[in-house]
PAVOPA-929563 format. One record per atom (N, C-alpha, C): residue number from 1; atom name; y, x, z negated. Coordinates in nm, 4 decimals, decimal comma. Example, Ala and Ser with C-alpha at 12.3 -4.5 7.8 and 13.67 -1.06 7.14 Angstrom:
% PAVOPA-929563
REC  vodren  titor         Y         X         Z
REC       1      N   -0,5690    1,3190   -0,7800
REC       1     CA   -0,4500    1,2300   -0,7800
REC       1      C   -0,3300    1,3200   -0,7800
REC       2      N   -0,2250    1,2850   -0,7080
REC       2     CA   -0,1060    1,3670   -0,7140
REC       2      C    0,0030    1,2900   -0,7870
END
This chain:
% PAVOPA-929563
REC  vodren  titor         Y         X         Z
REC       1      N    9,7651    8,7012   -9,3071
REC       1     CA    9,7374    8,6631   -9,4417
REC       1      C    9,6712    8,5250   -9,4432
REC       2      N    9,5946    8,4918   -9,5226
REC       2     CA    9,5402    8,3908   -9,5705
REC       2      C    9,6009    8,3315   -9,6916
REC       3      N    9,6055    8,1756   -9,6545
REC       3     CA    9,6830    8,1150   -9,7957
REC       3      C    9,5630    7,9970   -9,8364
REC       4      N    9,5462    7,9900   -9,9761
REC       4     CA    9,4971    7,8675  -10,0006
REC       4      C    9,6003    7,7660  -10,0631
REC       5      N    9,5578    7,6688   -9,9978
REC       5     CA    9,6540    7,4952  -10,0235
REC       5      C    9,6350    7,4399  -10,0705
REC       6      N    9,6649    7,3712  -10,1903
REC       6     CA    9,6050    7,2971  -10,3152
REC       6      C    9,6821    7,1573  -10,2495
REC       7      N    9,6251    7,0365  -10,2367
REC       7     CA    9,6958    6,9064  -10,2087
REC       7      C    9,6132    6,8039  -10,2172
REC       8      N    9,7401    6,6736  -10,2320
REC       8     CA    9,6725    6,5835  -10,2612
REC       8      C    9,6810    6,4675  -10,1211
REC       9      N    9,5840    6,4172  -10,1307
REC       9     CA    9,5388    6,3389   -9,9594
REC       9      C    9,6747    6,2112   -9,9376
REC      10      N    9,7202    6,1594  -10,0178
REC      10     CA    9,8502    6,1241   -9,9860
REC      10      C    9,9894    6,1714  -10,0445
REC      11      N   10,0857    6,1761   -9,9508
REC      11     CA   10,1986    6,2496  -10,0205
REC      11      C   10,2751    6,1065  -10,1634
REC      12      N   10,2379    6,0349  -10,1758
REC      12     CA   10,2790    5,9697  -10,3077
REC      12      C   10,2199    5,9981  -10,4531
REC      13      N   10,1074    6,0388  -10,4282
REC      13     CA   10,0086    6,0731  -10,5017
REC      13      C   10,0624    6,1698  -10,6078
REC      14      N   10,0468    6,0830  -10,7471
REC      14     CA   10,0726    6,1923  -10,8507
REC      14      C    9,9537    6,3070  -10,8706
REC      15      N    9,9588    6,4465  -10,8716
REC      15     CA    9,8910    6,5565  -10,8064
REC      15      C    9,7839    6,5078  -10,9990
REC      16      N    9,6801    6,5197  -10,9166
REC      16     CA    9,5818    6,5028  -11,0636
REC      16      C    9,4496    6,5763  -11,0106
REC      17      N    9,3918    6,7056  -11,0735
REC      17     CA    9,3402    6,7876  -11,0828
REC      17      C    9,1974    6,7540  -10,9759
REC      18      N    9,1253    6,6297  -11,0794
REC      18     CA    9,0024    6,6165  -11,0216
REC      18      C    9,0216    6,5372  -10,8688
REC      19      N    9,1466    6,5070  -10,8151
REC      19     CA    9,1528    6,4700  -10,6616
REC      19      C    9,2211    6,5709  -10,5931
REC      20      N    9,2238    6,7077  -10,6699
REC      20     CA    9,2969    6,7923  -10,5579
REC      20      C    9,2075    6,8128  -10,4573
REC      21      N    9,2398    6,8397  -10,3387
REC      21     CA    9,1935    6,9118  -10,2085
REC      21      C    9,2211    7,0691  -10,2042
REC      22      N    9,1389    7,1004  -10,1382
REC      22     CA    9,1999    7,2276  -10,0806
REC      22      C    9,1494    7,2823   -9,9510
REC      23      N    9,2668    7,3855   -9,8516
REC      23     CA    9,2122    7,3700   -9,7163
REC      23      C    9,3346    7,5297   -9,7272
REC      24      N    9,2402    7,5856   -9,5872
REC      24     CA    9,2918    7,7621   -9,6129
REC      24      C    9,3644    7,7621   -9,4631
REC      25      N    9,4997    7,8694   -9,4843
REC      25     CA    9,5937    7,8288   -9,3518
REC      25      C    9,6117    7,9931   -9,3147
REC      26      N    9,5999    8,0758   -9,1952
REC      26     CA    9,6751    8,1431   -9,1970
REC      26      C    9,7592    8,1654   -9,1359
REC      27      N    9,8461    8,2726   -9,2055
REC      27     CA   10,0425    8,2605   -9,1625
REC      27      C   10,0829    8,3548   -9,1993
REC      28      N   10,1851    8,4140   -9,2091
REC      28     CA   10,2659    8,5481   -9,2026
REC      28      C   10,3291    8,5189   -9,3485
REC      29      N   10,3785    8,3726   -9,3786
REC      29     CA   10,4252    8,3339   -9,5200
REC      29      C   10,4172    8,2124   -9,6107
REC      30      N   10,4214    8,1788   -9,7079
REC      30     CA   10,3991    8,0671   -9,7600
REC      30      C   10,5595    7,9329   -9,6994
REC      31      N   10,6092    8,0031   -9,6254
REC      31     CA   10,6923    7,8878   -9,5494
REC      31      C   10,6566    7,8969   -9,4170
REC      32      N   10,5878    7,9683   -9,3266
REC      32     CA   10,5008    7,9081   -9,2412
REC      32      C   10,4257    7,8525   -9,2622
REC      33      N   10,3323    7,8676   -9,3621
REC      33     CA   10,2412    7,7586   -9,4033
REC      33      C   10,2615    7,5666   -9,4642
REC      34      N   10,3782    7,6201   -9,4912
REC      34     CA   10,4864    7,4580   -9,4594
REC      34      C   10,4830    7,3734   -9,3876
REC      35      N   10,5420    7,4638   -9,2906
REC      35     CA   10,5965    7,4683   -9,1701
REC      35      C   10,5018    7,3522   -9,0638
REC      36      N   10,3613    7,4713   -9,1363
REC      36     CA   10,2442    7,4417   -9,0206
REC      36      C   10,1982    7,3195   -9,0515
REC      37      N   10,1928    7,2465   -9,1839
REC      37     CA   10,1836    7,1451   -9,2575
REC      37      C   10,2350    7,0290   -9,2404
REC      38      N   10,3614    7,0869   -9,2024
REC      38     CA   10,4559    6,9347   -9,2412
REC      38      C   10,4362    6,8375   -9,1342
REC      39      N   10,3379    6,8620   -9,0370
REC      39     CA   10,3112    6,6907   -8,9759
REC      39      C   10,2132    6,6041   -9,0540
REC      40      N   10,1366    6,6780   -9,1509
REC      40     CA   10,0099    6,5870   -9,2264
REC      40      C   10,0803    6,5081   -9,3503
REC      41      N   10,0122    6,4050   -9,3531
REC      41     CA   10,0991    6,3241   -9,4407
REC      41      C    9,9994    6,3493   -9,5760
REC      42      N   10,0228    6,4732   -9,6489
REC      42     CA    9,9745    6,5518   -9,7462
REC      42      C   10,0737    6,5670   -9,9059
REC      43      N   10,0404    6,5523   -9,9910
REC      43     CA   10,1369    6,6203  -10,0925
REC      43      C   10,1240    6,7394  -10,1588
REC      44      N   10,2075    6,8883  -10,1067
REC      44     CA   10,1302    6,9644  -10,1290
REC      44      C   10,1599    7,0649  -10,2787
REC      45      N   10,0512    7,0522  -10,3117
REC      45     CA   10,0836    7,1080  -10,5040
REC      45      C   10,0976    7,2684  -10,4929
REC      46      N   10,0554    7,3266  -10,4070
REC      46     CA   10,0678    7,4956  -10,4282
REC      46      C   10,0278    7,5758  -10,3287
REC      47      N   10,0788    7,6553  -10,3154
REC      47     CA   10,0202    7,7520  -10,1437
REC      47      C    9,9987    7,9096  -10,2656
REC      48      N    9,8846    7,9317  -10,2393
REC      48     CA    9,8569    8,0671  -10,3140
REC      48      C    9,7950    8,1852  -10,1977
REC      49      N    9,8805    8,3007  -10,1765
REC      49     CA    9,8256    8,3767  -10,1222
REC      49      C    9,7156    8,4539  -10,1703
REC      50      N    9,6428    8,4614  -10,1103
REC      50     CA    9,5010    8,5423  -10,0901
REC      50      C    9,4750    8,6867  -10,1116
REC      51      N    9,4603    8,7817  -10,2166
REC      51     CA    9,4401    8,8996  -10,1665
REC      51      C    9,3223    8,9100  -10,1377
REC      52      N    9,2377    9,0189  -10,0623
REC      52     CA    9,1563    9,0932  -10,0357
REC      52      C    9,0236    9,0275  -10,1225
REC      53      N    9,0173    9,0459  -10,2531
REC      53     CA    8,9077    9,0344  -10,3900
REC      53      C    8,9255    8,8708  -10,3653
REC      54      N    8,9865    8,7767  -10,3718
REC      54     CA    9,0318    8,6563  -10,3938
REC      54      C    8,9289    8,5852  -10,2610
REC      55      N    8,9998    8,6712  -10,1602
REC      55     CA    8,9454    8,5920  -10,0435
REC      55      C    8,8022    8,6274  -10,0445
REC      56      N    8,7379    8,7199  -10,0662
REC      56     CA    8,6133    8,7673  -10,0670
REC      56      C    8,5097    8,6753  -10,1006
REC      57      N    8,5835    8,6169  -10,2604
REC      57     CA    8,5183    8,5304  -10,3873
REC      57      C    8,5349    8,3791  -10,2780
REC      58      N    8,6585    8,3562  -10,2268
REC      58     CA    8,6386    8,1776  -10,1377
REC      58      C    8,5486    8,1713  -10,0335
REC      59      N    8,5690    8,3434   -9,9593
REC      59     CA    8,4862    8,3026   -9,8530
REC      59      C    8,2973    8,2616   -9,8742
REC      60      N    8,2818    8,2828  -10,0189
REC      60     CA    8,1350    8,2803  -10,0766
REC      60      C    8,0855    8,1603  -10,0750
REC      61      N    8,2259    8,0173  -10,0934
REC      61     CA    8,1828    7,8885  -10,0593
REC      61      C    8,1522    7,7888   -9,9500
REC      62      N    8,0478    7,7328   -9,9688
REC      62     CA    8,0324    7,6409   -9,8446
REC      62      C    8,1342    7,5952   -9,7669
REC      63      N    8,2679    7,5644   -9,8400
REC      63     CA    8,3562    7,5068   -9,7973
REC      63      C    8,4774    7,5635   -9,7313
REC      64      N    8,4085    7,7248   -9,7554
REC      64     CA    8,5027    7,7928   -9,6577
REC      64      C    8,5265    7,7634   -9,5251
REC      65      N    8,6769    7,7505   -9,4895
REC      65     CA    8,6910    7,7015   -9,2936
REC      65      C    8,8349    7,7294   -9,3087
REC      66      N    8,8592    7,8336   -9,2806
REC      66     CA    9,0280    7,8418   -9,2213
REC      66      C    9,0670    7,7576   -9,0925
REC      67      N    9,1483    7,6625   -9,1563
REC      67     CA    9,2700    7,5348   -9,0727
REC      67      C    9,3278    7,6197   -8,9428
REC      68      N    9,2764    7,5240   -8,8542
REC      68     CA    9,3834    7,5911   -8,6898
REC      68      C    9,4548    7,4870   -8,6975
REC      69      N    9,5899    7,5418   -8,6733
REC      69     CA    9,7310    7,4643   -8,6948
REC      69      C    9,8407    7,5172   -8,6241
END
């Protein structure tokens, strides 16, 4: 599965829309994707799994790059 990660570049950081990040992980669950996380010093606002149609539409952006972790 593919998850997308909504976060903000420091974990103090009150989560505010126009500085979110986002970066794509894959994992078996949205607590491996934690998991895989929790050494970056990140604050993370939301892990949304991916279906099929979803991923289709991200992979269309430049900024597509699934995270090795």
């Amino acid at each position: 599965m593919i998850y997308k990660v909504l976060y903000q570049e420091t974990p103090d950081t009150a989560p505010v829309r126009e500085r979110t990040q986002s970066l794509y992980v894959e994992a078996e669950s949205e607590r491996e994707v934690r998991e895989k996380l929790s050494d970056r010093d990140i604050n993370i606002e939301y892990v949304q799994k991916l279906d099929d149609v979803h991923l289709a539409y991200e992979q269309k952006s430049e900024n597509f790059k699934i995270e090795s972790v």
